[in-house]
C-alpha positions, 0 to 999 in steps of 0.5 A, a space after each residue: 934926239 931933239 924933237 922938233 916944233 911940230 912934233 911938239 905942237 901936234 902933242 900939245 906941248 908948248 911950241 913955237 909957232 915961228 919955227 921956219 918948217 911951220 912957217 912954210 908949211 902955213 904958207 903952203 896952206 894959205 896959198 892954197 885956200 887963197 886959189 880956192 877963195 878966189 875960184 868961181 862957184 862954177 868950178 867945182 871940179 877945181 876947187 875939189 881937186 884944191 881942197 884935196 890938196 889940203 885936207 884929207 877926206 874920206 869921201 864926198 864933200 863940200 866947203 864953200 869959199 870962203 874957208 880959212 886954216 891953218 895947216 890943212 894936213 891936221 884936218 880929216 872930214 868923214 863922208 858927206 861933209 859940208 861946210 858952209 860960207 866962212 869956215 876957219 878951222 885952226 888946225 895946229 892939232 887933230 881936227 877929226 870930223 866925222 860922216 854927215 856933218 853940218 856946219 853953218 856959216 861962220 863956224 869956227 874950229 880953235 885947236 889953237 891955245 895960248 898960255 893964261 900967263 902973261 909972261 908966258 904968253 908973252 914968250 911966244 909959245 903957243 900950245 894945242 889940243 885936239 877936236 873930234 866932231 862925231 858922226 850925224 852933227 849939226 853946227 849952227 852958224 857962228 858956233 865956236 869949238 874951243 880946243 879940245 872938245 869932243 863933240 859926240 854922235 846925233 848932236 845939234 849945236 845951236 847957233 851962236 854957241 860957244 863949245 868949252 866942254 866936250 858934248 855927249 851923244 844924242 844931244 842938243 846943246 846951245 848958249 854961251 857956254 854950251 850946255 845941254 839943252 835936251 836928249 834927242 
C-alpha cells in the first residue's frame, strides 16, 4: 500500500509539497480566504459562513481580513476565538487552538518545516509538526509559532515573540526566543 503525500505531510515525515491532490487542495483554500479578503467588513454573515468552509470551529468566532493559510481543514479554534488583522497560519500539520484565544495583528502559526540540509532542501521535500495552543491565550502582535510548540493554558505572549519551545501553563513569556517571564 503506498501512502500518499498528504498522509505523509499530516505525520510529519518528508512530502512533497508539489504532489497534484495538495496542490488542489491549496487552491481550494486560497480561493476561499481570497473571497474573504475581499468581502466588506458589513458582511459578517458571509464571511462567517466563508470562514466555515475553511476551518472547523467549535463555536463563536472572529477572524478579520486579512487572513492567510494554507489548507484550512488542518486548523481547529475553540469557542470565542479571535484573530485580529493579518493572520497567516501555515497549516500543513494540526493547528489546534483552543477557547478564549487572543491573537494580535500580524500573528503568524509556521507548522511548516524545511530540511537544514541543503541538498535536502534542495530536493523539494518539506516536512511538518504540530501546534496546540491551549485555552484562555494572549498573542501579542507579530508573534511567530515555530512548528511544533505547545502553548499551554492561562498564558500571555508578548509582542514581537519568536516561540521555539513549547510554553508551560500559567505563564507570561515573551522575547526572541521566547522565554518565560513571570507565573501569572
Amino acid at each position: 500500500m503506498t501512502i500518499s503525500e498528504k498522509d505523509k505531510m499530516l505525520e510529519g515525515v518528508f512530502y512533497d509539497a508539489g504532489d497534484e491532490e495538495l496542490v488542489k487542495e491549496r487552491e481550494y483554500a486560497r480561493n476561499l480566504f481570497f473571497e474573504f479578503n475581499h468581502t466588506k467588513p458589513s458582511e459578517k454573515e458571509k464571511r462567517k459562513e466563508i470562514l466555515q468552509r475553511l476551518i472547523r470551529t467549535k463555536g463563536s468566532f472572529h477572524i478579520e481580513a486579512p487572513f492567510y493559510c494554507d489548507y484550512g481543514y488542518n486548523i481547529e479554534v475553540g469557542e470565542n476565538f479571535y484573530a485580529n488583522f493579518n493572520c497567516i497560519i501555515l497549516d500543513v500539520n494540526k493547528v489546534k487552538i483552543g477557547d478564549n484565544v487572543l491573537l494580535a495583528p500580524n500573528v503568524q502559526i509556521y507548522t511548516a518545516a524545511h530540511p537544514i540540509d541543503p541538498t535536502e532542501r534542495l530536493s523539494g521535500k518539506e516536512f511538518s509538526k504540530p501546534i496546540t495552543i491551549g485555552d484562555n491565550v494572549w498573542i501579542g502582535g507579530g508573534t511567530i509559532l515555530c512548528p511544533g510548540v505547545n502553548i499551554g493554558n492561562n498564558v500571555t505572549i508578548g509582542a514581537g515573540s519568536v516561540v521555539t519551545k513549547d510554553i508551560p501553563n500559567n505563564v507570561v513569556a515573551l522575547g526572541n526566543p521566547c522565554r518565560i517571564l513571570r507565573e501569572i
